[in-house]
N, C-alpha and C positions, 0 to 999 in steps of 0.2 A: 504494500500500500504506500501511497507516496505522500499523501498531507500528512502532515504533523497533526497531532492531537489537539484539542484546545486546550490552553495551558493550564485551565485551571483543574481539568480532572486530571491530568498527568502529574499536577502539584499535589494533588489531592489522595492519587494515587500512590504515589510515592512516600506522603508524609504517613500513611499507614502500611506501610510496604513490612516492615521488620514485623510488626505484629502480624501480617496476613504471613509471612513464611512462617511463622512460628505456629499458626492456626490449620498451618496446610500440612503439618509432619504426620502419617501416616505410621500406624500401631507396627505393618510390614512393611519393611521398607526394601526397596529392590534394589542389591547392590550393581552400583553401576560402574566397579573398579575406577572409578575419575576421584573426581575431589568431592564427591559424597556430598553432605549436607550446602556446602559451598555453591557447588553445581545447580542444586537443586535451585535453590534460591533465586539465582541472577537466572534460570532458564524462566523460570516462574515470573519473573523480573519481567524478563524478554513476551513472555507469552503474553502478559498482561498489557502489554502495552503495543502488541500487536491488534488485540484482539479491541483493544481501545480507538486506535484507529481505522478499524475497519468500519466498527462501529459511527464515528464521527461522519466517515464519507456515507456509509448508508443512510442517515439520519439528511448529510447532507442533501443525497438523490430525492429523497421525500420533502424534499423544502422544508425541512426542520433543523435548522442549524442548533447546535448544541453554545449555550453563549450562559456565560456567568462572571461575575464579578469579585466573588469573592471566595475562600477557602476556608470551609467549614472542619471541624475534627469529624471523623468516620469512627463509630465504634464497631470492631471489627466480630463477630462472632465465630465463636470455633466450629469448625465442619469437621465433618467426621474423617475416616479413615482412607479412604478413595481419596485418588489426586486424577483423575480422570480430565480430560482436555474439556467434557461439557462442564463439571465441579468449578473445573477455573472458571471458565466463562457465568458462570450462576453467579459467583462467587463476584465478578467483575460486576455483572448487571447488577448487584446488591447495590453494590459502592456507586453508582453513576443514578439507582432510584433512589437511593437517601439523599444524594446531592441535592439531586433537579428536586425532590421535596420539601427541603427545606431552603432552595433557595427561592425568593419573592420573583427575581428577572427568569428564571425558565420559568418557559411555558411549552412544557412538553410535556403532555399526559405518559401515565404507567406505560398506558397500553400500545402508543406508539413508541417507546423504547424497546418494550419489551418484544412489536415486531422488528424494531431493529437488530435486536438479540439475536432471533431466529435468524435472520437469513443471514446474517454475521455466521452464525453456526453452519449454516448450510454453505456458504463461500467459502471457509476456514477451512470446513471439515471438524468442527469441534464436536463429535459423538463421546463414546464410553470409553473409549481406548484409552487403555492408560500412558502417564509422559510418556515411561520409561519400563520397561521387562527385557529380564536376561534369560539369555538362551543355550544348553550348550552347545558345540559345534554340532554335537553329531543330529542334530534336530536337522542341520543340510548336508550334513556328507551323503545321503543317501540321492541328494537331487543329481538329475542329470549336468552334467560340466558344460559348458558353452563350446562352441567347435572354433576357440580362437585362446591366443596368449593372452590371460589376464594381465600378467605382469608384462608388460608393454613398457615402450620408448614412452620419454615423456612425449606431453601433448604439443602438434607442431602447433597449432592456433595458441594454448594457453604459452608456450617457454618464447618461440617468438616472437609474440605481440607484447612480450612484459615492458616492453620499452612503451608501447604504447600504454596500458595501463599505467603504468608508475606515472605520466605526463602529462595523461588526461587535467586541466585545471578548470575544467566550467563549474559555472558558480552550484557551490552547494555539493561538490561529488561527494565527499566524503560521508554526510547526511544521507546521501541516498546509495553507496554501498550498504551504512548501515541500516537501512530501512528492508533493502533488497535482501540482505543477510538475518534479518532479524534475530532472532535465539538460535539461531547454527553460529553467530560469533561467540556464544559461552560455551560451546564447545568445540571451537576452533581454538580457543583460549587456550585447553588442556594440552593439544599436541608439541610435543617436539621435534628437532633437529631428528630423529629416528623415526619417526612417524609418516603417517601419506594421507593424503586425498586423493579417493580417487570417486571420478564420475565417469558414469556410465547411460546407456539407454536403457540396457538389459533390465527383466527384472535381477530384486537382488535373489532369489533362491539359484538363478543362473549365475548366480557372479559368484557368492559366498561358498559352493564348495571348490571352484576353483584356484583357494589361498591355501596355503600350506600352514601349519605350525599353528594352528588355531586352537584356541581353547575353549573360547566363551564369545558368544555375540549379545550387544545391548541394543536393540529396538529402543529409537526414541521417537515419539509422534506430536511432531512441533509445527505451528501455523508458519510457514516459511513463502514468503517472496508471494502472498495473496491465495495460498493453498495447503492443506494439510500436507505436508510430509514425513513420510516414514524415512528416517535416515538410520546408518547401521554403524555402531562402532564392532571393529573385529579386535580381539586381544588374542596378540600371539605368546604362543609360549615362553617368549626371551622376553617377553615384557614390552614386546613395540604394540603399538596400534595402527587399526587401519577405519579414519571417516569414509562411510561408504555412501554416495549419492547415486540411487539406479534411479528408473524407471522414468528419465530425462522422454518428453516426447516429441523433442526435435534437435536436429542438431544445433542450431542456432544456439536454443538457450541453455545448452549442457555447454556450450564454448563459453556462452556472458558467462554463468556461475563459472568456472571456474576462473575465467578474468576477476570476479568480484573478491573469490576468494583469494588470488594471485595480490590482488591489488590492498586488500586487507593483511594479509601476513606481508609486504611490503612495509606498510603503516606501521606495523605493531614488531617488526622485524624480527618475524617467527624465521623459522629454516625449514619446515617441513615439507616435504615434496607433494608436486601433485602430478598426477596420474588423470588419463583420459582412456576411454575405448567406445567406440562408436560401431556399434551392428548394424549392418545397413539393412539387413534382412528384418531387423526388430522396426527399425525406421518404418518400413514400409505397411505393418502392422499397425501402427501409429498413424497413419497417412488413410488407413482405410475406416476411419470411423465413419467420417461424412460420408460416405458413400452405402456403408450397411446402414445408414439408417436412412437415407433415402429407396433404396429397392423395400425396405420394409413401407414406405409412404409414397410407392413409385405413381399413383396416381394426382398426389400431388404435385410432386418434383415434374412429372410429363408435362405438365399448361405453363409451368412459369416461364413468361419472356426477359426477366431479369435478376438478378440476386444483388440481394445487400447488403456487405457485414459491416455494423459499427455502429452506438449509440441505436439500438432498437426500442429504449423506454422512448425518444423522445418521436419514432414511428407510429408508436401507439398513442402516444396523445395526439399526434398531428392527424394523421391518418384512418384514426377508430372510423368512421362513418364508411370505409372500405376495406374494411377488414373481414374475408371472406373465410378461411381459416386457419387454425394454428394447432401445431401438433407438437409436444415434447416427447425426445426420444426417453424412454425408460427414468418413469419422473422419479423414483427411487435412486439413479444413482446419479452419485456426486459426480460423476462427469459425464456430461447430455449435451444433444443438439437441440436446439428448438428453430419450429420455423414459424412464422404467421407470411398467410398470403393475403395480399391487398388489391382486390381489382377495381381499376378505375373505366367512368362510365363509358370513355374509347374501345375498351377492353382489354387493354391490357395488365397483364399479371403480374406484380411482382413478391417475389419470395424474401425477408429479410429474416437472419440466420442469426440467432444467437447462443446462447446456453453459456455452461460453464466447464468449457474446455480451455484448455491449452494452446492459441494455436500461435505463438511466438515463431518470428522468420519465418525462413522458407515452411513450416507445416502448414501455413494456411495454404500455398498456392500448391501446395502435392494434394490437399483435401481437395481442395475446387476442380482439378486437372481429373482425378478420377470420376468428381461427380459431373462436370460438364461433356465430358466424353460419353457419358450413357444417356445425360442429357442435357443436350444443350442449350444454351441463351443467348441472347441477343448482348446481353452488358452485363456487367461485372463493379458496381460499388463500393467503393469503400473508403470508410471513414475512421480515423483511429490520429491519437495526439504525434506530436514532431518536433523537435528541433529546430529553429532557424537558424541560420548560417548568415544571416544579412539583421541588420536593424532591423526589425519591426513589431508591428502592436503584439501585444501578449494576448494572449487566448483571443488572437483573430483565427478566423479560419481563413487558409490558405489552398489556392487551385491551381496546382503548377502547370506548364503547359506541357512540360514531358515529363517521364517519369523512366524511371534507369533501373535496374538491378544490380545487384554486387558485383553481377558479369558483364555488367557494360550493355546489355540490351536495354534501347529506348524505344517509348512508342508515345503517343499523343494521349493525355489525360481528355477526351471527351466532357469532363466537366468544367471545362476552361472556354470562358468564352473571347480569350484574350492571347496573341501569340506574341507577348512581351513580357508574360509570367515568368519564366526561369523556370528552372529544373530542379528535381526531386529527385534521390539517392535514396537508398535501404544499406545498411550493411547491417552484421549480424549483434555487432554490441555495442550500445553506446562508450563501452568502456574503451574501443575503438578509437574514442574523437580526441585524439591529441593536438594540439597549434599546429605541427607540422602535417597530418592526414587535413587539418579543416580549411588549411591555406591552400593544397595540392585541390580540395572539391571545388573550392569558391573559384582560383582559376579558370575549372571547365565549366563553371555556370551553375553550380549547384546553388539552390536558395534553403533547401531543406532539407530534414532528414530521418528517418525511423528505422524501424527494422521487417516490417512485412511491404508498404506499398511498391517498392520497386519487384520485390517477387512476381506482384503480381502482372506488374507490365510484362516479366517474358513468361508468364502463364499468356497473357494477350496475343503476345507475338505466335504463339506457340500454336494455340488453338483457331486462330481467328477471330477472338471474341474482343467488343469493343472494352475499352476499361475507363472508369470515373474514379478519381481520390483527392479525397479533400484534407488536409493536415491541420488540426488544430492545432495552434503554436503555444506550447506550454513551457519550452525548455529555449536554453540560448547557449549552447555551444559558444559560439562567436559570441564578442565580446557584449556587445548590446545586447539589454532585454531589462524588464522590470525588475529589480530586486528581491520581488514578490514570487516569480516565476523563476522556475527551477523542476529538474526533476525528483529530488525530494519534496518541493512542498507545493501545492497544487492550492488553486481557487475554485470549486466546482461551480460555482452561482456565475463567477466570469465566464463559464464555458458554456451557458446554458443558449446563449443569443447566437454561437457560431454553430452550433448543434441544430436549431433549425434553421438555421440558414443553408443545411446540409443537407436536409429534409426535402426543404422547398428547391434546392435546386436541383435534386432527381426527380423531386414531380414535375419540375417546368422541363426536363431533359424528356422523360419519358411521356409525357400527354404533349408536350408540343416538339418536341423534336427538337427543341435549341434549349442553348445555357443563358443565363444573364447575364447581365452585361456587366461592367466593373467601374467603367468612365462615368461622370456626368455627361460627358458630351454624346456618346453614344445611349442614352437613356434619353436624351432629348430627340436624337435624330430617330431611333429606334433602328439603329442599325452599327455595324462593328466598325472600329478610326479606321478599317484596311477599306472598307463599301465606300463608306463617308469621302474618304479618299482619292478612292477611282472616280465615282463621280464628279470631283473640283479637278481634278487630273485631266480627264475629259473635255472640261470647259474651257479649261486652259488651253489644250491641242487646239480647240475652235478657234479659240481667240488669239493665238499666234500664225493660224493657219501656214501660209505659204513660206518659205526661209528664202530670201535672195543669196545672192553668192556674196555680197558685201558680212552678210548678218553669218553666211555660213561661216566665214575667216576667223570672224569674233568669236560662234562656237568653239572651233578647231583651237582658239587659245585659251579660251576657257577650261577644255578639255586637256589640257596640259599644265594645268594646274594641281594642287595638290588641293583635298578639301577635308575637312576636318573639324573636330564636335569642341568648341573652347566652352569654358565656363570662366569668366571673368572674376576678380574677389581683388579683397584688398590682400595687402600683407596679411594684416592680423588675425581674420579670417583663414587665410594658408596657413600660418602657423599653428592654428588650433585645428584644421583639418590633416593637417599631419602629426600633430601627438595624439589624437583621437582614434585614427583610423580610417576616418570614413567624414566624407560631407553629405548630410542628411537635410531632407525635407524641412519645412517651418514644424508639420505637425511632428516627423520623429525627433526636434530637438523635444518637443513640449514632454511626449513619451517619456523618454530618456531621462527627464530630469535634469539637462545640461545648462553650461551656461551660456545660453545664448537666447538674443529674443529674435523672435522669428520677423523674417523681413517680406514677406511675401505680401502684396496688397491683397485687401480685402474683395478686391471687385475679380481678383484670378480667384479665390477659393470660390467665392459665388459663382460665377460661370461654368468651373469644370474642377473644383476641388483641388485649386492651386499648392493646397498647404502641403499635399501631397508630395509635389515636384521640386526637384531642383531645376532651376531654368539656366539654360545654354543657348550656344548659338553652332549651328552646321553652318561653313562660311568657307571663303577659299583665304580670309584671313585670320587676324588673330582677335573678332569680337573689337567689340565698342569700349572704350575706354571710359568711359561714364558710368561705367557697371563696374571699374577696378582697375586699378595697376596692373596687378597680378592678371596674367594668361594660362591658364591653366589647358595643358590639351592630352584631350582624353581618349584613352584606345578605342576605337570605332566598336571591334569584333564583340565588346563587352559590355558597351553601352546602349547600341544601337535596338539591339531588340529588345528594351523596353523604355522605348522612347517617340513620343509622336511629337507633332511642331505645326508650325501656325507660322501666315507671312508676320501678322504681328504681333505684339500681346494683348491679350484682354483690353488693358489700360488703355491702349492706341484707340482699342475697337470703341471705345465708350467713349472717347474723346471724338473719333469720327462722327459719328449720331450720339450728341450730347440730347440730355433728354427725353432719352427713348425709354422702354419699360427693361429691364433686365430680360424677360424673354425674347426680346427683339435684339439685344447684345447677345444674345447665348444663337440665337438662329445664325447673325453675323459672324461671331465667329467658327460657328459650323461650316463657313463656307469656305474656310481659309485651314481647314485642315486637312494636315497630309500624315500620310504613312512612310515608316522608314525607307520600305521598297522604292517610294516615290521623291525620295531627297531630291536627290539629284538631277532627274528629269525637270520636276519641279522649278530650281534652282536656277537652271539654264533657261528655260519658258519664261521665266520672271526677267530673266537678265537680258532675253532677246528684247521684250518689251520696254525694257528700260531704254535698250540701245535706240532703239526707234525712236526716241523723244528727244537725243542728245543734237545738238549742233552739229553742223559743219566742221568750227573749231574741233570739238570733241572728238568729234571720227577720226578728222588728222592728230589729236595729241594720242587715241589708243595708236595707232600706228608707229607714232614718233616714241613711246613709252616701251623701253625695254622690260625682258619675260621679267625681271628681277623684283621691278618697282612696281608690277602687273595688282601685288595686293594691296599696295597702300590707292593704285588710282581707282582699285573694285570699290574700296574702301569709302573714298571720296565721293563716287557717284552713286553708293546706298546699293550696288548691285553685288545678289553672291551673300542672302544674310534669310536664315529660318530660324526662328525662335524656337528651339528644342523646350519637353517638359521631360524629364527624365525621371523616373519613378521613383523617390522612396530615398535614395542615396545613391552615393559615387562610393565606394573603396579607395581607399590609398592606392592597391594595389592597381587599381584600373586607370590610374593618371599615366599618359604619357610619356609627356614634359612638360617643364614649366618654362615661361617664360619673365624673367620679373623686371622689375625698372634698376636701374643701375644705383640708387640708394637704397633699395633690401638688399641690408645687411644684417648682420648680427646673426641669430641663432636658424633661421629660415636656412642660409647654403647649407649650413652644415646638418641640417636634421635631411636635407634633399639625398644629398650625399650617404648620409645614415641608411637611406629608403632604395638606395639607388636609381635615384630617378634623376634621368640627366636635363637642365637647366640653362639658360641660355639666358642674356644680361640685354635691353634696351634702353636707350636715350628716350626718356619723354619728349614732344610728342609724339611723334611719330616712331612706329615700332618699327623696327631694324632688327632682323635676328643674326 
């Protein structure tokens, strides 16, 4: 579970913690060769404060936020002889109804805690089982041995990526190894430099007689990582031990724990080794759930045109009026698929698939690949939290425009109704994301990142099938993000407005065949900046019609030109965009918390949600000097796709028809936009028109004006200038060069230098490179 607790029952918790071990000691006690009472204690520790926040987030899905003010004493009552995983939990809901009853600020009846409880217990897995029971070996010598070397080379994904683990620094990792690890760190606590980890897929009855030298095995059954786990300590005869994690069901996330654990004995600078084995033959066992439980509902699974996986409470509230049926696989056990189908009055069907399975990296898209091969669909959804890799808003939902797998296969996310999104990435662990892997993504255009959506783009490629995935941005790798947002500690109420925004934009996909829009300006026009475009494109071809041989010469030197995205700033401005990272939008300084006030006019947010953009200029020189000293010039291949432009800005447009109503400014500047495809054509059509209007004199000065001085006289006569709006932010890394005025000095060369980004000196006025 990833939110923290609310602080006051954790205080609360805690300040009766010694008397609750003391109330939990057990007449039989089950030797568990460790540190004995010790152990028990801080596991019990661990459980309770799992089971605490599993608690808080369930309450939180029920719009019942848990909230109090203050920290009352708990008198603790003695339980009897059982230490059973439901006892704790009873034992937990005690402490959380005396709370909330005697505090005045909650307002949350018995009885919704007490469903809170339940299905807490049913997520955990908190039944009868006891923590901890010893076993002796020979309870599995009799099992069959697996057909493979238990004792194995270490693991090539866990020994090495330890560089990557140990280097990981996004905010909060440490919080969220231990969250992810819960009570398996008080018994990773025990081991030594002579000891091992080892995980596996297998079960353990397959693995446990494969050790040698064994005496005694200790079953322990702890709520771990959002799911009951049975883990196994082996005691050999010399007195090592062996942590056993089987019954992994996928390899992804048997690769993350053991990074988590790699990255933990790290921290705490244990020496014990870990061990890996992966069955592919069990894998695939793993892989076939979804599929036997659809031939058992095969009259179902036959009509659906689409499937969904992700956030399916908030399908059912949106969607209930079309909800045709739902079926849970085997509602008794703790690991089920469920599906509810939904048909709309067009007819078509779709399926959205949830339950409480496992389906971490690649096992979702081996689940889907069986079950779409017997039966197939039209689209493929899905929605699940990510990573940003660039500035932006915290718990937005994000639509990238491609979507990659670990193996480099891309395909088009159909739920993007925008092709200046950026790219989306999966790898298998976030323990993966160290500065150097997260600078190598952002290079190739990555904006985000998880560990299933990219799977499922080469399930896409694979089958044919279209694919939609929406990323709600919860985490920030990259340096930017809320302080709030992290993948330890989570806001569910902020996640709740991008959640149906997820909703809504599969039903506008699948009843009308197109995605929303994302621009102002395309929400006006009702159509995409690439249509909007072609059409002013067009008008433009009319309106330059025929080219003389005089106008063709001017093209031909135009076209031998160099052209290029500047963004003009002062010094001071440069030098906080290079100790920063990145020059960002009006709205993501405000995000951010930075210090800067936003400069963007009010009449660009109005028209097309200026606050958005950083504005530039595509030119064949170096930008207006009235905008800055500083000439900033930005790598085209990096900026260009998500970036649209206009002949001028808003501001111009509302000075041109002063007076007008702002829908009549928003039509005007509808007329003047272009798409990136269309820069440059654009550019030159504009620059023919200009030429048209100039003198005699003029036509002989271009003539008389050498290739060199060609930009300052484009410069002069306003031709050769698109006001770029660039989305969101620049990166450091996507700046060019710079060019600055021959008085920036001081700390500016040398941080360029620092960045390696080469530089070039100007005489005001006029730029000379």
């Amino acid at each position: 579970m990833k939110k923290n607790i609310t602080i006051f029952v954790l205080i609360a918790f805690l300040f009766s913690l010694d008397v609750f071990c003391l109330a939990f000691q057990p007449e039989k006690v089950h030797s568990t060769n460790l540190a004995g009472e010790s152990l028990r204690k801080s596991l019990l520790r661990e459980i309770a404060k799992t089971i605490l926040r599993s608690v808080e987030i369930t309450l939180q899905e029920m719009k019942q936020p848990l909230i109090a003010s203050r920290v009352s004493e708990i008198q603790i009552e003695k339980l009897s002889d059982s230490y059973s995983l439901r006892k704790i939990s009873d034992f937990v809901e005690r402490i959380v109804q005396n709370e909330c009853a005697s505090s005045s600020k909650l307002q949350i009846s018995p009885e919704i805690i007490s469903t809170a409880f339940d299905l807490t217990r049913k997520f955990l897995r908190l039944d009868e089982r006891l923590l901890s029971e010893e076993f002796p070996f020979s309870d599995f010598s009799t099992e069959k041995k697996p057909g493979c070397d238990i004792s194995a080379s270490f693991s090539s994904e866990i020994e090495n990526f330890n560089s990557f683990t140990y280097s990981v620094a996004w905010n909060e990792v440490e919080e969220y190894v231990d969250s992810r690890l819960g009570p398996l760190k008080e018994l990773l606590k025990e081991f030594s430099s002579e000891d091992m980890v080892f995980l596996t897929n297998l079960p353990k009855e397959k693995v446990i007689p494969a050790f040698s030298g064994i005496a005694s095995v200790t079953r322990f059954i702890i709520p771990l990582s959002s799911y009951g786990k049975e883990i196994s300590v082996l005691f050999q005869n010399e007195g090592r031990k062996i942590l056993l994690l089987s019954d992994f069901d996928s390899r992804a996330y048997l690769i993350h724990f053991g990074l988590l654990i790699s990255r933990f004995r790290f921290n705490n600078n244990f020496h014990y080794k870990i061990f890996e084995h992966i069955d592919s033959e069990q894998l695939e066992k793993s892989y076939s759930q979804l599929i036997d439980f659809a031939e058992k509902n095969s009259d179902i699974f036959r009509n659906i045109n689409s499937i969904v996986i992700g956030y399916s409470d908030e399908f059912k509230s949106s969607w209930g009026k079309y909800l045709q049926n739902s079926v849970v696989q085997n509602k008794n056990d703790p690991e089920k698929w469920e599906i509810s189908v939904y048909k709309f009055p067009e007819g078509q069907s779709v399926g959205v698939l949830s339950g409480d399975v496992d389906y971490y990296g690649e096992s979702l898209r081996f689940q889907l690949e069986k079950l779409i091969s017997k039966y197939p669909v039209r689209s493929i959804f899905f929605g699940g939290s990510g990573g940003s890799l660039v500035p932006r808003e915290p718990y937005s939902m994000y639509y990238p425009t491609t979507l990659e797998s670990p193996n480099g296969c891309r395909t088009k996310n159909i739920l993007t109704a925008s092709d200046d999104a950026g790219s989306h990435i999966s790898i298998d662990s976030p323990m993966f994301e160290s500065p150097g892997e997260i600078a190598k993504m952002q290079l190739r255009g990555c904006c985000s990142i998880d560990m299933e959506a990219g799977h499922l783009a080469e399930l896409s490629l694979k089958a044919g099938t279209e694919i939609g995935a929406a990323i709600l941005i919860t985490d920030f790798p990259y340096k930017y993000g809320s302080i709030d947002s992290s993948l330890a500690k989570q806001d569910f109420f902020r996640k709740i407005i991008a959640r149906k925004d997820f909703v809504n934009k599969i039903e506008n996909y699948v009843r009308k065949n197109k995605t929303s829009f994302y621009h102002q300006i395309e929400d006006v026009s009702g159509k995409s900046i690439k249509e909007v475009s072609r059409i002013n494109l067009e008008r433009l071809r009319r309106e330059v019609g025929a080219i003389s041989p005089l106008e063709k010469d001017f093209v031909d030197k135009l076209n031998s030109l160099q052209h290029r995205i500047v963004v003009r700033m002062s010094p001071g401005r440069l030098f906080w965009t290079l100790k920063d990272g990145a020059l960002m939008s009006s709205r993501l300084v405000q995000l951010c918390n930075m210090k800067a006030d936003p400069i963007t006019p009010e009449i660009e947010n109005q028209i097309f949600g200026g606050y958005d953009y950083i504005f530039a200029a595509y030119t064949f020189d170096a930008g207006k000097s009235n905008y800055g000293d500083v000439a900033v010039v930005l790598k085209p291949d990096s900026i260009l796709h998500r970036s649209w432009g206009t002949r001028f800005s808003a501001w111009r447009v509302v000075n041109f028809f002063p007076g007008a109503q702002l829908d009549v400014h928003k039509q005007n500047v509808l007329k003047e936009v272009i798409h990136p495809h269309h820069y440059y054509e654009v550019l030159t059509l504009r620059a023919i028109l200009r030429f048209r209007k100039l003198s005699e004199a003029e036509h002989k000065l271009i003539n008389d004006t050498p290739k060199e001085k060609w930009h300052q006289f484009l410069f002069h006569l306003g031709i050769g200038y698109i006001e770029l709006k660039i989305k969101t932010y620049v990166l450091r890394n996507e700046i060019e060069r710079v060019i600055l005025p021959s008085h920036a000095q001081g700390e500016i060369p040398g941080m360029l230098k620092k960045y390696s980004i080469p530089f070039t000196y100007y005489t005001p006025i006029s730029i000379e490179e």
